[in-house]
C-alpha positions in Angstrom: -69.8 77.5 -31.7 -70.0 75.5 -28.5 -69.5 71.6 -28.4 -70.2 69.4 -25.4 -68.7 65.7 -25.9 -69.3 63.8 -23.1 -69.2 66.3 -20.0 -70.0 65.7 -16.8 -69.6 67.2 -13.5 -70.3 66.4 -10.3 -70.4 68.1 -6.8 -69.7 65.7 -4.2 -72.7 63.2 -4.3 -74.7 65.1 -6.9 -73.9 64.0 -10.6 -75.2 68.1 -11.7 -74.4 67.2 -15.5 -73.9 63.5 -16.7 -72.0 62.8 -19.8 -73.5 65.5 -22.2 -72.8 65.8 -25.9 -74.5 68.9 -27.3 -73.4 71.3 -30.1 -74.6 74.5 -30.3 -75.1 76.0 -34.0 -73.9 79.5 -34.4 -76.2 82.2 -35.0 -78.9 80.8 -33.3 -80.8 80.8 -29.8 -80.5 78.0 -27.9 -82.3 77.8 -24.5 -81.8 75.2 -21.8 -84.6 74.4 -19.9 -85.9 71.6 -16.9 -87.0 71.1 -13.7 -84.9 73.1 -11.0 -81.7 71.1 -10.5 -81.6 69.9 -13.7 -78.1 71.0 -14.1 -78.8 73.8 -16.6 -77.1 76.1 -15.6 -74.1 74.0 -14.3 -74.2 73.3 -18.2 -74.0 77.0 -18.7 -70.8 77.4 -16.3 -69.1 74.8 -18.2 -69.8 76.4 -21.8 -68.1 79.5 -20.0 -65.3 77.6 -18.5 -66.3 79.2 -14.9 -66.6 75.3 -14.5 -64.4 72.6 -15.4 -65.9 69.0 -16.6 -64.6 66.1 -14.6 -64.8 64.2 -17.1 -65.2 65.2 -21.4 -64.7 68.2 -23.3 -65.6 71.3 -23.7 -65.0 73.5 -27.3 -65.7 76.7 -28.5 -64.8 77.0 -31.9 -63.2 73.6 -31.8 -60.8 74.9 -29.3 -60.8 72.8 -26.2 -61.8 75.2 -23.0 -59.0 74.6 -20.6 -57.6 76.2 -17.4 -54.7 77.8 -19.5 -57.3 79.2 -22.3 -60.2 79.9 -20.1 -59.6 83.7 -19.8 -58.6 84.4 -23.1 -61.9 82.6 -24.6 -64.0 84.4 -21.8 -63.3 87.4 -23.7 -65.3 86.0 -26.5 -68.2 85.7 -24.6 -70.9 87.5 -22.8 -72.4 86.4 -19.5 -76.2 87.9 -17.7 -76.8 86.5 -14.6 -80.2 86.4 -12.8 -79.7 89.4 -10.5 -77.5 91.0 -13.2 -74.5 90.6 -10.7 -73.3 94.2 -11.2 -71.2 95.5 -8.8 -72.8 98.3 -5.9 -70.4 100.7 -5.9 -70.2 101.6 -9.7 -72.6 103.5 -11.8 -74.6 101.6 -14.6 -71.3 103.6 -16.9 -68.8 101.8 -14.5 -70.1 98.6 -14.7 -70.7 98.6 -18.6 -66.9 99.5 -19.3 -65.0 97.8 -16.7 -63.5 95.3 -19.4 -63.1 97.9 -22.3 -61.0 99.9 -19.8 -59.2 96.9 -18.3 -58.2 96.1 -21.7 -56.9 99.6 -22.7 -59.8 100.6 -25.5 -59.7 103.9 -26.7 -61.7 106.3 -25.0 -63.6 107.5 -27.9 -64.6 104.0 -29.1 -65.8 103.2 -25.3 -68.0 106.3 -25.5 -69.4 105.3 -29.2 -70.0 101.7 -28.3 -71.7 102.5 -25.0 -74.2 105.0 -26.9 -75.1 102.2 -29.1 -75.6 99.9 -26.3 -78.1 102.3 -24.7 -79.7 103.1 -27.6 -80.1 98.9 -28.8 -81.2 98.1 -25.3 -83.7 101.3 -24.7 -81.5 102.3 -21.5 -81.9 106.2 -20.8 -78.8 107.5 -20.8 -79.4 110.0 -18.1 -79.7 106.7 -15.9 -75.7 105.7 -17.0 -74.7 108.1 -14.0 -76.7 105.9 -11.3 -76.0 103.7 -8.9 -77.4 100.0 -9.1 -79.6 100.8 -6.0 -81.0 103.7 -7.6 -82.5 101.6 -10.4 -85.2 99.6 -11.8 -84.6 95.6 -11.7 -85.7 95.6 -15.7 -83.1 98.3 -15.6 -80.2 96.5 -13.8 -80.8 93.8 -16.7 -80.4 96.1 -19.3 -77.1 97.3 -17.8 -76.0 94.2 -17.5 -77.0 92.8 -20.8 -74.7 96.1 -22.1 -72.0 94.9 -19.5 -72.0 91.6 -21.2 -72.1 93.3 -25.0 -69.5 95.6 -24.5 -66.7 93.9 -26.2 -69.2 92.6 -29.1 -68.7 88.6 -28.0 -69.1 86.2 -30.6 -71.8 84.3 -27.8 -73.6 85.4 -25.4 -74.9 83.2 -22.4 -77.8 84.5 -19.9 -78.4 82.3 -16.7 -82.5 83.1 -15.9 -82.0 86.7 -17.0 -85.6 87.2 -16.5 -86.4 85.1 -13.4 -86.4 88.3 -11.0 -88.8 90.6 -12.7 -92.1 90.7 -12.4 -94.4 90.0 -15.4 -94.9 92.9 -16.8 -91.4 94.4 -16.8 -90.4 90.9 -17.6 -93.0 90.7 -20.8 -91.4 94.7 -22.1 -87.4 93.3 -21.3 -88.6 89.7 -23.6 -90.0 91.9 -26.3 -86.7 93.7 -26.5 -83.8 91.3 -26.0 -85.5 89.1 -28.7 -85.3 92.3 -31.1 -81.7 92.9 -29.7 -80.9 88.9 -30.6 -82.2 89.3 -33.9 -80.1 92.3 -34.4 -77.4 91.4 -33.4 -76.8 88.1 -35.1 -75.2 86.7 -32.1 -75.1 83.0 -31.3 -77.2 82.9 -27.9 -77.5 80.3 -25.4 -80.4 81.3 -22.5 -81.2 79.2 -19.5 -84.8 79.9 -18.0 -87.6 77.4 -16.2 -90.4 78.9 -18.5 -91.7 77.2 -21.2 -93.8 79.9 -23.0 -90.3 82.0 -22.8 -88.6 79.0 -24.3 -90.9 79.4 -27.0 -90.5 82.7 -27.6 -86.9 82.7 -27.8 -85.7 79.6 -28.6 -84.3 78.5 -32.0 -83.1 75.0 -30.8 -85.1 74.2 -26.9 -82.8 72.1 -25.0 -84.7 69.8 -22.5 -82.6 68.5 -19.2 -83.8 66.3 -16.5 -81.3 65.0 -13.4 -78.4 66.3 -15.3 -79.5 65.0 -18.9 -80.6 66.0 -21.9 -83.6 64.3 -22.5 -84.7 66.0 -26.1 -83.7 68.8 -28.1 -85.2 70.3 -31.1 -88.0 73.2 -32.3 -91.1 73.3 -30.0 -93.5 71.9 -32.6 -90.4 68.6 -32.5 -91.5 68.3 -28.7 -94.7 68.7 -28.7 -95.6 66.5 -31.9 -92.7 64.1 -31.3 -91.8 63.5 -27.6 -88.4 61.4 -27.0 -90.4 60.2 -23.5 -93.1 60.7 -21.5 -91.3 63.5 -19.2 -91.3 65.8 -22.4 -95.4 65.8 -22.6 -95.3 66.0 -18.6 -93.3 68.7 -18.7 -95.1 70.9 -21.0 -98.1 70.0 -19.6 -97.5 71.4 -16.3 -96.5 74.7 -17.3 -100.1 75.0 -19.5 -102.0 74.2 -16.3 -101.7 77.9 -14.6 -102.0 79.4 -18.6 -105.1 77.1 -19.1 -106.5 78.3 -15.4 -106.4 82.0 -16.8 -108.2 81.3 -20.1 -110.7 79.0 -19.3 -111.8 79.5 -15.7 -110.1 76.3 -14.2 -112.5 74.4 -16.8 
């Protein structure tokens, strides 16, 4: 779906992403995870074309994402963003159709297609008429996560969708978007810092460190078979606070 041969990009003195080849498999979740400024989501901006690599390629469907292209493509794709990015002055309704109206769909099938997003993401419908301020952050995801739906993209990429809730509207939004993944069939790529919500989502984990990918593969592959010592580190630190909780600090 998405191929990575050799990219890199770099913001002034900072190398963010240093000549990465990745392919990401269709169908699947893949989530991108490090330490903060690994370049993750600089990775993400490139796979979207929002970026362009200094240096390498970037395809999507063996297309080459280019300046000319990069619109067109976009419309294949579906982007969440941390804060859900949606714009103040619109109702949750506003926001989800901005594109489908932009791009002259039917009125009937915008209606249809935004009742099935509410229904797939558990969005009340009475809440379509609000403004952003009016509602929930677990509910500003969901609109955005219809937002980025609406024109049923063939992948969807979510930058730390998650990072701004707290735990236990994050735990209720991770229960659902993983039954909305599955549903959907969509190939998925999801940047986050959390290991456990690697876990739970990820097909394929994608491991980055200063702008590298260090190791990819199934979470049993990184815990049984680390490429380096960083990969053990890694997890290792984010079992401390779990262990704390279970065991007492013992």
């Amino acid at each position: 779906m998405i191929e990575l041969l050799g990219a890199s990009k770099r913001f002034g003195a900072l190398e963010a992403v240093r000549a990465v080849d990745l392919r990401i498999a269709p169908g699947r979740t893949t989530v991108l995870i490090g330490p903060s400024g690994c370049g993750k989501s600089t990775l993400l901006r490139l796979m979207l074309g929002l970026l362009r690599p200094d240096a390498g390629e970037v395809r999507f469907e063996g297309e080459a994402l280019t300046t000319a292209n990069a619109t067109t493509l976009r419309r294949k794709m579906g982007y969440v963003i941390q804060d859900g990015g949606l714009f103040p002055h619109k109702t949750a309704r506003a926001n989800v159709v901005l594109m489908a109206r932009y791009l002259g769909m039917p009125r009937a099938r915008i209606e249809a297609r935004l009742s099935e997003l509410a229904d797939m993401s558990k969005f009340p419908p009475e809440g379509l008429d609000r403004y952003p301020v009016q509602l929930s952050g677990g509910q500003r995801q969901r609109v955005s996560l219809m937002r980025a739906l609406m024109l049923d993209p063939e992948l969807l990429l979510l930058d730390e969708p998650l990072g701004a809730l707290d735990p236990m509207i994050r735990a209720g939004l991770q229960d659902d978007l993983r039954e909305i993944f599955r549903s959907v069939g969509k190939t998925v790529v999801m940047v986050t810092h959390d290991m456990a919500e690697a876990a739970f989502f990820g097909d394929v984990i994608v491991l980055m460190r200063d702008g590298e990918v260090v190791q990819q593969g199934s979470l049993s592959e990184l815990l049984d078979s680390p490429a380096v010592a960083f990969v053990t580190d890694f997890i290792n630190a984010q079992r401390r606070p779990a262990a704390a909780l279970t065991g007492r600090g013992s």
